[in-house]
C-alpha positions in Angstrom: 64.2 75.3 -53.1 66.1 73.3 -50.4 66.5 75.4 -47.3 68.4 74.8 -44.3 67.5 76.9 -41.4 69.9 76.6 -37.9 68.7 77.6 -34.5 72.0 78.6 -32.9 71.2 79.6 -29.8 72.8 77.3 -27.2 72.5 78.9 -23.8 71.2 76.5 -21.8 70.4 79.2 -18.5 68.0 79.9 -16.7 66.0 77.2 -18.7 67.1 75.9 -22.3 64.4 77.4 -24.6 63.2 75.6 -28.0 63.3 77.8 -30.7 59.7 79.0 -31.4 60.7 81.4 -34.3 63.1 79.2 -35.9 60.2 76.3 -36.4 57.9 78.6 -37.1 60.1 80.0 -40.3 60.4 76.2 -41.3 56.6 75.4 -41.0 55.9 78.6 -43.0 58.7 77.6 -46.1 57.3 73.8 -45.6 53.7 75.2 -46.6 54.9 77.0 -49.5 56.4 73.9 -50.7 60.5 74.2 -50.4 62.0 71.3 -48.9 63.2 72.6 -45.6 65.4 70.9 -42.8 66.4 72.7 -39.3 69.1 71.6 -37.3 69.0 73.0 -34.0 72.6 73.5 -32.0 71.2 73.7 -28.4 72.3 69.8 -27.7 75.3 69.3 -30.4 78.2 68.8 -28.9 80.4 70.0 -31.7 78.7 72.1 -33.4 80.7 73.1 -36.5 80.4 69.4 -36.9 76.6 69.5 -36.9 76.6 72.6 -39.0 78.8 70.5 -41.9 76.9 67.2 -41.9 73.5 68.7 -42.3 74.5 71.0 -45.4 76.7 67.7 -46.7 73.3 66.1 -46.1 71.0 68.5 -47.3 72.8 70.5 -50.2 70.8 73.7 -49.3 70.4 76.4 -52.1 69.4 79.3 -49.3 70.6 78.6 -45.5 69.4 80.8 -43.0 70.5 81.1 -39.2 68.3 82.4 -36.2 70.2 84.1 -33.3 68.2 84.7 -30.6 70.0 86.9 -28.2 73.2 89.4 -28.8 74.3 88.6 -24.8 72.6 87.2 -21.6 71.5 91.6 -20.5 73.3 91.1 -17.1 75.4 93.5 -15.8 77.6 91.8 -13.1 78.4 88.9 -15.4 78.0 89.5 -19.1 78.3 86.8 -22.0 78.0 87.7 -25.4 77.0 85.5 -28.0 77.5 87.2 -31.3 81.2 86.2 -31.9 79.6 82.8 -32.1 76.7 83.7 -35.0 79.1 85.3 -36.9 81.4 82.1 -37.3 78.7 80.0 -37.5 77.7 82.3 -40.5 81.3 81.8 -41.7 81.5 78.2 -41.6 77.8 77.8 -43.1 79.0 79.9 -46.3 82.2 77.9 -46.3 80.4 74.9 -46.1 77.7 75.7 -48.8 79.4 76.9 -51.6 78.8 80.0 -51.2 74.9 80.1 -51.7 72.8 82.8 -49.6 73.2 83.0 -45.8 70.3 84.3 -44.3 70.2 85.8 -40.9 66.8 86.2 -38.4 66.0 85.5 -34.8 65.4 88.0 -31.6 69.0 89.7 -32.3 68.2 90.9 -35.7 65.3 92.6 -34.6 66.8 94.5 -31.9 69.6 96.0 -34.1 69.1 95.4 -37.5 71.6 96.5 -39.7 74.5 96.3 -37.2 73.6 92.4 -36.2 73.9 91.5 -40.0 76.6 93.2 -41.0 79.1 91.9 -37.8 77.5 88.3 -38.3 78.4 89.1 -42.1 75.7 87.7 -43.4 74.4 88.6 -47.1 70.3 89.9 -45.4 68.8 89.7 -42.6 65.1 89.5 -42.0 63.4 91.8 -39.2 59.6 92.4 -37.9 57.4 89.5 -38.3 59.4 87.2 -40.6 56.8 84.6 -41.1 56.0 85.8 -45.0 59.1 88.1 -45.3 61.0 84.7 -45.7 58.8 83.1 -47.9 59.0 86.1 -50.5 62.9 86.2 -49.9 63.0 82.5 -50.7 60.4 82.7 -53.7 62.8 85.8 -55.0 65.9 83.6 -54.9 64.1 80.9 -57.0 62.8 83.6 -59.7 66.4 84.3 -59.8 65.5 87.9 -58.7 67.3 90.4 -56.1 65.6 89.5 -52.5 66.7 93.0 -51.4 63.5 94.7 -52.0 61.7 92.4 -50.2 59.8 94.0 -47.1 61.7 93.0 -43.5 64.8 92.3 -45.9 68.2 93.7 -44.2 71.2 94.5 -46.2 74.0 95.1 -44.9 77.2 97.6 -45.9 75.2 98.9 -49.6 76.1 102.8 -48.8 79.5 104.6 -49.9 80.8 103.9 -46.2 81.2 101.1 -44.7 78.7 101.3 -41.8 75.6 102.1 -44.1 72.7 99.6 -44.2 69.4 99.3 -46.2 66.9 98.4 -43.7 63.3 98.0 -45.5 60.3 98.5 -43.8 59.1 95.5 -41.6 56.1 93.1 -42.4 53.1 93.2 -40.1 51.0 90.1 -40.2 47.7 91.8 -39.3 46.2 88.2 -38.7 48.2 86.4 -36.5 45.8 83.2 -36.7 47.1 82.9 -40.6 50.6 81.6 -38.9 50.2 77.9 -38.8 51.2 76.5 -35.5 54.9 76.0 -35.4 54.6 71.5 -34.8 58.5 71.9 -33.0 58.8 68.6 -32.0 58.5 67.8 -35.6 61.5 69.8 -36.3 63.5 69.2 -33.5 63.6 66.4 -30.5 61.6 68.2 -28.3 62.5 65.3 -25.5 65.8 67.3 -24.9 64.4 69.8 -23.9 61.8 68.3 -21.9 64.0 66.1 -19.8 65.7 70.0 -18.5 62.7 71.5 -17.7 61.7 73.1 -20.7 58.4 74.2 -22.2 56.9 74.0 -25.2 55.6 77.4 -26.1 52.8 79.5 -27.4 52.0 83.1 -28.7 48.8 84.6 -28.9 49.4 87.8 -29.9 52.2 90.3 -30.7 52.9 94.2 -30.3 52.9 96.4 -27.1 51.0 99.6 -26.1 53.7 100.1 -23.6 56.0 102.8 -23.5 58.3 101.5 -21.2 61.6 103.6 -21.7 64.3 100.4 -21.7 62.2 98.2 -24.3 62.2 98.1 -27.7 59.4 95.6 -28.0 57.3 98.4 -30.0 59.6 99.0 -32.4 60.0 95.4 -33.2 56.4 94.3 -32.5 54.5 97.5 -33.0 52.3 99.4 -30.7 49.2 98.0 -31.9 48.1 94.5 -30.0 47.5 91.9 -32.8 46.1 88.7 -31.7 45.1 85.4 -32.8 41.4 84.0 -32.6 41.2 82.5 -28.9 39.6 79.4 -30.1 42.6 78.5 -32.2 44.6 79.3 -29.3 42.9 76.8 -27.3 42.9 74.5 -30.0 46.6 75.0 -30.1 47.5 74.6 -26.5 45.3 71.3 -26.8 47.1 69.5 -30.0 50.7 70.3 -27.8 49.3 68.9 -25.2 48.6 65.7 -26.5 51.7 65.3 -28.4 53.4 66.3 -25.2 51.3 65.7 -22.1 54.1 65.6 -19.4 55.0 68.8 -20.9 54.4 72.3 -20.0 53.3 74.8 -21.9 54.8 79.0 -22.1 52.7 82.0 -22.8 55.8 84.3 -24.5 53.4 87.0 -24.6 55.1 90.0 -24.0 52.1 91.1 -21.6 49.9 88.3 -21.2 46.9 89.8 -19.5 46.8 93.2 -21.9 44.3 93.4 -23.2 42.5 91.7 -20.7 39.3 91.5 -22.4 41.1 89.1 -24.9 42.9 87.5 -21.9 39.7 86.5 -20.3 38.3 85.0 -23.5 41.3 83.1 -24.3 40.9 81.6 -21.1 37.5 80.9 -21.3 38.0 79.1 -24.7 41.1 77.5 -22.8 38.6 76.1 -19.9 36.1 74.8 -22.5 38.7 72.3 -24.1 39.3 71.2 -20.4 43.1 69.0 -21.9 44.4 69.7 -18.7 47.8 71.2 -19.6 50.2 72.7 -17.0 50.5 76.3 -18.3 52.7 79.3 -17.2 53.1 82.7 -18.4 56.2 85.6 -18.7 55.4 89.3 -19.3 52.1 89.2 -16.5 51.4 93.3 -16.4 50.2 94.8 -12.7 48.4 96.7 -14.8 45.6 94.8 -15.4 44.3 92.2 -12.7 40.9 91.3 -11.2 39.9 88.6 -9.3 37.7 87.2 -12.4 41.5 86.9 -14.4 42.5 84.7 -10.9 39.7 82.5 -10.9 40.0 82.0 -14.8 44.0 81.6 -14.7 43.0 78.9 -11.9 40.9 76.9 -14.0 42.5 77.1 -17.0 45.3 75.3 -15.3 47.8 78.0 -14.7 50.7 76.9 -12.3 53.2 79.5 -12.9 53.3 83.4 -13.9 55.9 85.9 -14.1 55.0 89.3 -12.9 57.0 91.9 -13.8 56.9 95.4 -11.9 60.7 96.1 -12.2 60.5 99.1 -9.7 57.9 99.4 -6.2 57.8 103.2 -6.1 55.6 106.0 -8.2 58.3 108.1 -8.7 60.4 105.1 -10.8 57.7 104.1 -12.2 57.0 106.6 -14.0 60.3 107.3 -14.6 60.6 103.9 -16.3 57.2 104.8 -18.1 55.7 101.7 -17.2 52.3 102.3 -17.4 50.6 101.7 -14.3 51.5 103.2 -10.5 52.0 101.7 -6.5 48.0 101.6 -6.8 48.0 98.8 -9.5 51.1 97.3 -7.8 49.0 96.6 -4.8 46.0 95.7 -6.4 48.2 92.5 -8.1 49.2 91.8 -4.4 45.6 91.7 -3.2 44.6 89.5 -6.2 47.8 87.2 -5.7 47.2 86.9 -2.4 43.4 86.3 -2.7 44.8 83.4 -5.0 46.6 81.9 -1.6 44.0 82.4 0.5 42.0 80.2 -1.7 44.4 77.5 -1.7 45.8 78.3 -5.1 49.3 76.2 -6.2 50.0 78.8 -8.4 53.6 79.9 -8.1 54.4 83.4 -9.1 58.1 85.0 -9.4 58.1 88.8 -8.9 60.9 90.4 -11.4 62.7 93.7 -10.4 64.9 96.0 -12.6 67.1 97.9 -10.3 69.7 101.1 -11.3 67.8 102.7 -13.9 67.8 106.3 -14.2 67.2 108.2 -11.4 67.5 105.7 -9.1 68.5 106.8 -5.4 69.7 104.9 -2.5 65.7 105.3 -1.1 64.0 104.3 -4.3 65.7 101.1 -4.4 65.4 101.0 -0.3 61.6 101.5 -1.2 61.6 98.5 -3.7 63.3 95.9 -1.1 60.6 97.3 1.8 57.7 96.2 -1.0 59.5 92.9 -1.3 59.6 92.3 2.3 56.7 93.5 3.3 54.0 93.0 0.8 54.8 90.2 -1.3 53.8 87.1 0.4 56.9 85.4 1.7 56.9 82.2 -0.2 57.1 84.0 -3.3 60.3 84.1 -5.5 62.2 87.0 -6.5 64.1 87.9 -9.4 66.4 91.0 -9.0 68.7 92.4 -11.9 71.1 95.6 -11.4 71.4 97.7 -14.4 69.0 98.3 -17.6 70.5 97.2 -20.5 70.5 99.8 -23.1 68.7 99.1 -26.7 68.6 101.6 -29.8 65.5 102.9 -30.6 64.6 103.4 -27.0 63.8 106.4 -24.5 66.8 104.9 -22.2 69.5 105.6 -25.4 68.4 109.2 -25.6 68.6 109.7 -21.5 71.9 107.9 -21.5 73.1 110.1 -24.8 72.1 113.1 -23.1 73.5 111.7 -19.6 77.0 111.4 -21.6 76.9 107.5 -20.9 77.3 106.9 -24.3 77.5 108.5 -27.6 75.2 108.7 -30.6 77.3 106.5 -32.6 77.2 103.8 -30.4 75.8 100.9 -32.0 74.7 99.3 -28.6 76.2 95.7 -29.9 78.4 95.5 -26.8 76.6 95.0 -23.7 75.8 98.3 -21.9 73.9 98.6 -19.1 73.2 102.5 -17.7 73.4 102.2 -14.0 72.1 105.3 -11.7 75.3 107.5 -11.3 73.3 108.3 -7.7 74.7 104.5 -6.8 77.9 103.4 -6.3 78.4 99.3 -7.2 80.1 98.6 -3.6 77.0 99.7 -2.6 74.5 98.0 -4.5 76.2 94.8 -4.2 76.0 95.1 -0.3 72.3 96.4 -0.1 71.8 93.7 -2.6 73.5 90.9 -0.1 71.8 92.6 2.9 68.6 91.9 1.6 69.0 88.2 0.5 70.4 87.6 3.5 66.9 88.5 4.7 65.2 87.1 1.7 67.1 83.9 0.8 64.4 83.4 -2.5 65.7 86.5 -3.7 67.9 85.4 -6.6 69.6 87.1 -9.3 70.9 85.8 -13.3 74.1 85.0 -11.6 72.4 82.0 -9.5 70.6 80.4 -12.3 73.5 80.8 -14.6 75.8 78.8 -12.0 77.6 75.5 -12.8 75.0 73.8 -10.1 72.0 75.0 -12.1 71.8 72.9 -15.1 72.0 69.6 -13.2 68.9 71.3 -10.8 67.0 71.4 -14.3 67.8 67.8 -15.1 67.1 66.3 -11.9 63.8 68.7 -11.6 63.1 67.1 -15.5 63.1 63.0 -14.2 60.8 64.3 -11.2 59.0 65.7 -13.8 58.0 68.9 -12.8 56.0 70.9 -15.1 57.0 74.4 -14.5 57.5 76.8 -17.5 59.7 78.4 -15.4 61.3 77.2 -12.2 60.2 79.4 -9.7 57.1 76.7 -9.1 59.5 74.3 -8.3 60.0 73.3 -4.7 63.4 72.2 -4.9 64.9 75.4 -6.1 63.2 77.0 -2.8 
């Protein structure tokens, strides 16, 4: 069949992010031999316009669109982006003739049924949709109903409107049978290159976690499923060579857990010896050792994103993170360890403030960490408010709290801030301290008017950083 996928994300802040999951749906449907285009909005200026020449051009019998976020989860300065799917989805049924619109992405996962019916899509696909797609389109071309499919989202099929049949998700047990996703094949890559941004990889999927705001185990599981290290290696090493001047992401959602797989990635990593600038998101406090420094180090590590979200025991367990003011310390030894041996590695320390019993000396206790402990040259990343998810601890507190009702799909932004905190106050504390701290910054700096020419001009220096706390000029 002729399928046109669309990456419609086109937020460009803090970094402009190439859609991993959008070419990995196209290599996937390539394999199983459907002719398959993907046009990707991030750079089209008009992008109706773009949306209309590629199905004029490509006649697609099935299109499908991935929407990656539902709104940028800040509190003090919130843009949604699901008004925009939705007439995207619009326009491409207009446009097609009426033939299946498909919806996928980030978004869908988080809120199945509700994403797909606002969107108003026909399905949606949720969970792992690598061969969830490939059975949908294979359906479609047996002339069958793709319903049934596993991961397959239909929306509005009950007696009210409101009702949605949400079928169990697909697991793909073994994630090395996921070819790797060749982006710059679908898209040009050099776009995103020239703003700073990486190409990416993903070694494993599914969280043990039980952090009360995330809903990455109900998307991903709560079993860790990972591919072979030496075809991650191998992986990081083909990218590399297509792109050498380009970095490469780890979007892991906890890099270093398990770190028994972590360390042999890296060894397998260190044995190919390509010499890529790598970087990593979701870096747990949990699980450190100065054997994970030295093998980050030679592996060719120059950024990581460390996320403790809180610096006190009692919030941290609160927020059911996982790991207490012990491990916390223990990451600062190790990071620091790093310095002392001369280490470029950059690190940015990420801090979720407000949550749920948060007090005027809990979040007093997280700036005193900052200040005091975390070496100074360090950046910090500070957001107010925890954005509320279904399917997550923090919906039931904030049910029970009153903050919101049970009907509540959660579509619109809402963020559950401590009722112990008033927001004149948090904004001062919150000045007070960068005042002090003048690396401390917050989604309302990177998302400034200033920030995307920072990105370009960072791009023709070419720095390599996955994400731009390693570069120098944003310091």
């Amino acid at each position: 069949m002729r399928v046109l996928i669309i990456a419609t994300n086109r937020e460009r802040a803090p970094v402009p992010v190439a859609p991993i999951g959008a070419c990995n749906i196209a290599t996937v449907l390539d394999a199983a031999g459907h002719d398959v285009q993907l046009v990707d909005l991030m750079w089209a200026r008009k992008p109706h316009k773009a949306i209309e020449k590629a199905i004029e051009a490509h006649k697609p019998e099935v299109i499908g669109l991935s929407i990656r976020n539902m709104d940028n989860t800040s509190w003090m300065n919130n843009i949604w982006y699901l008004d925009d799917a939705r007439d995207y989805v619009r326009l491409a049924r207009q446009a097609g003739g009426g033939v299946p619109v498909l919806v996928g992405g980030p978004a869908v996962a988080v809120a199945p049924g509700p994403v797909v019916a606002y969107v108003e899509a026909d399905h949606g696909i949720w969970g792992d949709g690598e061969r969830s797609v490939v059975e949908y389109v294979a359906a479609l071309a047996a002339g069958a109903d793709p319903s049934a499919v596993l991961g397959v989202v239909t929306p509005n099929v009950g007696e009210l409107q409101g009702q949605h049949r949400v079928n169990e998700q697909y697991r793909v047990e073994e994630l090395g049978s996921i070819p790797n996703h060749r982006m710059w094949e679908w898209l040009d890559f050099r776009h995103y290159l020239r703003h700073s941004g990486p190409l990416q990889i993903q070694s494993r999927r599914g969280c043990a976690f039980k952090c009360t705001y995330c809903n990455y185990p109900s998307i991903e599981g709560a079993t860790y499923r990972q591919k072979p290290p030496d075809q991650v290696a191998d992986e990081i090493a083909f990218m590399h060579a297509e792109f050498p001047e380009a970095a490469i992401e780890f979007v892991d959602n906890t890099f270093n857990v398990p770190l028994k797989y972590c360390i042999s990635v890296l060894d397998a990593i260190i044995a190919r010896d390509c010499g890529a600038a790598l970087g990593t998101n979701g870096f747990n406090p949990r699980a450190t050792s100065i054997e994970l420094m030295q093998k980050m180090e030679q592996a060719g590590f120059t950024q990581v994103l460390i996320t403790p979200e809180v610096a006190n025991d009692t919030m941290l367990e609160r927020m059911g993170k996982g790991f207490t003011m012990k491990h916390l310390r223990q990451a600062v030894e190790h990071r620091r360890w790093l310095l002392e041996q001369g280490s470029k590695m950059e690190w940015m320390w990420v801090f979720l403030l407000g949550g749920p019993g948060e007090t005027k000396e809990t979040m007093r206790e997280t700036f005193a960490f900052i200040h005091d402990e975390i070496p100074a040259d360090d950046m910090i990343f500070v957001q107010v408010g925890l954005r509320v998810y279904p399917n997550t601890p923090l919906q039931m507190e904030a049910i029970e709290l009153g903050a919101i009702t049970a009907d509540d799909d959660l579509l619109s932004s809402f963020h559950f801030v401590s009722p112990e905190l008033e927001p004149l106050w948090i904004y001062e504390e919150l000045m007070d301290n960068i005042r002090r701290r003048p690396n401390i910054t917050t989604l309302k700096d990177v998302m400034s008017p200033f920030f995307p020419f920072y990105l370009r001009l960072s791009g023709a220096l070419r720095f390599k950083a996955p994400v731009t706390s390693a570069q120098p000029g944003l310091k």
